[in-house]
C-alpha positions in Angstrom: 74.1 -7.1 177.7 77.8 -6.6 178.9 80.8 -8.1 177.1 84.6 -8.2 177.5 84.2 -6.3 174.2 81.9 -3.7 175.5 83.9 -3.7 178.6 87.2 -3.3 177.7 85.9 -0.5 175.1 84.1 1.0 178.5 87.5 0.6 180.3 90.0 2.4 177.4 91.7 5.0 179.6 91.8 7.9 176.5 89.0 9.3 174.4 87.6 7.9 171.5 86.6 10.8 170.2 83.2 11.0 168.4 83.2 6.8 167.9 79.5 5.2 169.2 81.4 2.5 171.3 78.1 0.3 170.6 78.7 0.5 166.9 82.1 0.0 167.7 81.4 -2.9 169.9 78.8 -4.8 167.6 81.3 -4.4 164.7 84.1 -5.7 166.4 81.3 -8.8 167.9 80.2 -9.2 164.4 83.9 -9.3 163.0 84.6 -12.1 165.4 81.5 -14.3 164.8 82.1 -13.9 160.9 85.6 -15.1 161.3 84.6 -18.2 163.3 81.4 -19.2 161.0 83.6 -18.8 157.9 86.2 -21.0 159.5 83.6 -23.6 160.8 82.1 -23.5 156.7 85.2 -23.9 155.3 85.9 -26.7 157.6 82.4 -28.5 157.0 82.8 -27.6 153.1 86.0 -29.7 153.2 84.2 -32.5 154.7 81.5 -32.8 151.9 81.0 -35.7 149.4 81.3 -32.7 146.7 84.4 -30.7 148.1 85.7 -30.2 144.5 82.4 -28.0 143.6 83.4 -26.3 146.7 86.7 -24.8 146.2 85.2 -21.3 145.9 83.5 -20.8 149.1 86.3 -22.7 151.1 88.5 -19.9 149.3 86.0 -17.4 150.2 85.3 -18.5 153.6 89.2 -18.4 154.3 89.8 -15.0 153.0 86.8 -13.8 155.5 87.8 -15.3 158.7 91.1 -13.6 157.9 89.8 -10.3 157.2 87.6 -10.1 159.6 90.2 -11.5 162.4 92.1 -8.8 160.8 89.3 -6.2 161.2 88.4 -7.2 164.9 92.2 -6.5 165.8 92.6 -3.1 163.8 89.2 -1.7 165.7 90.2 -3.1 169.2 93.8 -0.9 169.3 92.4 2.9 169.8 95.8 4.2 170.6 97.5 6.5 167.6 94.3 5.9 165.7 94.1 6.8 162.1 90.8 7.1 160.4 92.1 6.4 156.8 93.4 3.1 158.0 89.9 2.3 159.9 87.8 3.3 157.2 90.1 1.0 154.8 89.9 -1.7 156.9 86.0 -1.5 157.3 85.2 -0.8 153.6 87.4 -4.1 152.6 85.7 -6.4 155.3 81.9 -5.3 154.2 83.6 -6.6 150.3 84.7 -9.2 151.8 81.6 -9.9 154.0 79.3 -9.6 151.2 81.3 -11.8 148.5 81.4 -14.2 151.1 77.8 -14.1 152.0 76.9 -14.4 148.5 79.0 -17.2 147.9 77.5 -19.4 150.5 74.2 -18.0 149.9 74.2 -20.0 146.6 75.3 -23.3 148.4 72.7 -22.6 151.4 70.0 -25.3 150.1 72.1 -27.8 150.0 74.7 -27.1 153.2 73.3 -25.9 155.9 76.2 -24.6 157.5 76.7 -22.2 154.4 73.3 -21.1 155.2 74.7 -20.0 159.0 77.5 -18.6 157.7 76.3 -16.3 154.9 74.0 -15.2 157.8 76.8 -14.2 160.0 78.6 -12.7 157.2 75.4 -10.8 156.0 75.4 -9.3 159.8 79.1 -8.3 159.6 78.8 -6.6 156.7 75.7 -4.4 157.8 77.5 -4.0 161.3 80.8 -2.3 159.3 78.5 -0.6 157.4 76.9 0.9 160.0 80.2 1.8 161.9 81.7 3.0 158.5 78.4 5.7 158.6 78.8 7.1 161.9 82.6 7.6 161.1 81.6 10.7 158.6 
């Protein structure tokens, strides 16, 4: 399946070097699904009888979305890339990823959305992860 994120990696005018666009491409996918299924949780949390048992994952969910916009953005400029700063990036979003996903895992039978988005986060974290590996 094509995607403006496939495509514009296909399109990139210079060479990535070693990088496995596909990796590349799921991560940055991943990254952008996480960041809107965090922001959707955090949204729903706010709307629950409960909120106040929910200020952690709101917190949580927030500080996800943000990394992972932040990661989507840092893997979609190729120009003047630096490794250490990739590598950074990825290794804080899987943290980020998995505290997340944690944190709504414990909430996920009794909010459903937390279910979803521990899910999404759980599939972010693998796709860094994976895209961390293949970076040696």
């Amino acid at each position: 399946m094509t995607t403006s994120v496939s495509d514009m990696l296909r399109t990139y005018p210079a060479d990535l070097g070693g990088v496995d666009r596909e990796a590349m491409a799921r991560c940055i996918e991943e990254c952008l699904a996480c960041a809107q299924a965090c922001t959707a949780c955090a949204d729903a949390c706010l709307s629950e009888g409960m909120v106040g048992d929910l200020t952690k994952c709101i917190r949580t969910d927030m500080d996800c979305a943000d990394v992972c916009n932040a990661t989507a953005s840092v893997l979609s400029r190729h120009t003047g890339y630096d490794a250490n700063v990739t590598r950074a990036v990825l290794q804080a979003c899987a943290t980020v990823c998995k505290a997340c996903g944690d944190e709504c895992a414990g909430h996920a039978d009794m909010h459903e959305h937390c279910r979803v988005c521990a899910e999404a986060c759980r599939r972010c974290e693998q796709a860094c992860d994976e895209l961390l590996a293949g970076l040696g």
